[in-house]
C-alpha positions in Angstrom: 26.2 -19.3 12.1 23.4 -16.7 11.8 20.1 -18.9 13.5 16.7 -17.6 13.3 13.8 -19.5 15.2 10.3 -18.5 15.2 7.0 -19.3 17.7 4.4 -18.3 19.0 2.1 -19.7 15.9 -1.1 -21.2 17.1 -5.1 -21.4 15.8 -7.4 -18.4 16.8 -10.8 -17.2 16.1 -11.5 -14.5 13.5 -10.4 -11.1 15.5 -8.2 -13.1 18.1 -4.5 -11.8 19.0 -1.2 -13.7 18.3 2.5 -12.3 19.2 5.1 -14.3 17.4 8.5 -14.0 18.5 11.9 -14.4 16.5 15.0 -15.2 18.1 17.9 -14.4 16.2 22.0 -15.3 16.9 24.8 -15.6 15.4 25.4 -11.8 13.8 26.2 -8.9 15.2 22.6 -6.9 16.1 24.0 -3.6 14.4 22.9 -2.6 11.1 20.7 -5.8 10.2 17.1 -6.0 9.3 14.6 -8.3 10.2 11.5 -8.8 8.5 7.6 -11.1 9.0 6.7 -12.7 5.8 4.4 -15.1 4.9 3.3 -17.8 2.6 -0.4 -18.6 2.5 -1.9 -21.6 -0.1 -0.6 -20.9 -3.4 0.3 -17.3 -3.3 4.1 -16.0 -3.4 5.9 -15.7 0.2 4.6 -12.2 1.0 6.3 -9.1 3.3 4.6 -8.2 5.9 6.7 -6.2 8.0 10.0 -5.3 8.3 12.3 -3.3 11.5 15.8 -2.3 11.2 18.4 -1.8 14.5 17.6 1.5 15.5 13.9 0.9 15.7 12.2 1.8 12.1 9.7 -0.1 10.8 8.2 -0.8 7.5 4.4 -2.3 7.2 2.6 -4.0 4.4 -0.5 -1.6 3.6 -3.2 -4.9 4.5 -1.8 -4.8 8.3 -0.8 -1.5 9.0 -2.9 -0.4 12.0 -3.6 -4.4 13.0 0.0 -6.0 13.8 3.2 -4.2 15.9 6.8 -5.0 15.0 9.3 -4.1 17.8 12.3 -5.8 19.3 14.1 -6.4 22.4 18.0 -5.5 21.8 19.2 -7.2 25.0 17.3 -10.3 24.1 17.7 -10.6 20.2 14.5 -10.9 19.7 12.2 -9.7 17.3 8.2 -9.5 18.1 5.2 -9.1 15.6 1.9 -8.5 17.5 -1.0 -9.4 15.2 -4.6 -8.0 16.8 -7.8 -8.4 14.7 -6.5 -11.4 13.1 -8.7 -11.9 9.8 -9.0 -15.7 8.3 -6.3 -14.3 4.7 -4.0 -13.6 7.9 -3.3 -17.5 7.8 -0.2 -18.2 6.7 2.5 -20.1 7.8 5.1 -16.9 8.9 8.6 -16.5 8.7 11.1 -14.1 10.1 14.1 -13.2 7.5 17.4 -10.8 7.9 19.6 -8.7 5.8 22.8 -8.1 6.9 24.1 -4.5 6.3 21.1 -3.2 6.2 20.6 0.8 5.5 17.2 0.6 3.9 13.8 -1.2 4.8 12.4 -3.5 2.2 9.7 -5.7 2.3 11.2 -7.5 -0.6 11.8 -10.9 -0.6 15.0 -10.9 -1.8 16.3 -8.4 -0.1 16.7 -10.8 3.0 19.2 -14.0 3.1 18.4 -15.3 6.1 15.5 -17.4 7.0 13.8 -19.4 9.4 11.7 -22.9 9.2 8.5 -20.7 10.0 5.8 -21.1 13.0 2.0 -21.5 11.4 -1.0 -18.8 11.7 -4.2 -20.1 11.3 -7.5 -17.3 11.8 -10.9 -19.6 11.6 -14.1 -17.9 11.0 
């Protein structure tokens, strides 16, 4: 059974740092992607970044330069380092993953695996 669990949510000020982790089991690691979304207020659930299992990532253009995908194969887990954390940042964030997975998307859709989310909130 393919388990993903998220943390490392918590409340920061305006330009604070957060690293959520993702800890993912139940699949085998090769050729799967994960990807950070998130879903703020009303707006649609929202690709942020995505990193397949050699290491490639995929940003959406309003973080690139501020938050860090990587992972730890030994550990199955799957970090996303958010620096210069900006109040739209707040969202409640969600790691996904696509099984054979050749491609990286930031598409919803594209993943079928989800987890329950951990919660980002930036104050001002």
């Amino acid at each position: 059974q393919v388990q993903l669990a998220e943390s490392g949510g918590g409340s920061v000020p305006a330009g604070g740092s957060l690293r959520l982790s993702c800890v993912a089991s139940g699949y085998p690691y090769s050729h799967n992607c994960i990807g950070w979304f998130r879903h703020a207020h009303a707006n649609e659930r929202e690709g942020v970044a995505s990193i397949d299992s050699d290491g490639s990532t995929s940003y959406a253009d309003s973080v690139k330069g501020r938050f860090t995908i990587s992972r730890d194969v030994a550990e199955r887990t799957i970090y996303l380092q958010m620096s210069n954390l900006k109040p739209e940042d707040t969202a409640m964030y969600y790691c996904a993953l696509r099984r054979s997975c050749y491609y990286l998307s930031l598409a919803r859709n594209y993943f079928t695996y989800w987890g329950q989310g951990t919660q980002v909130t930036v104050s001002t």
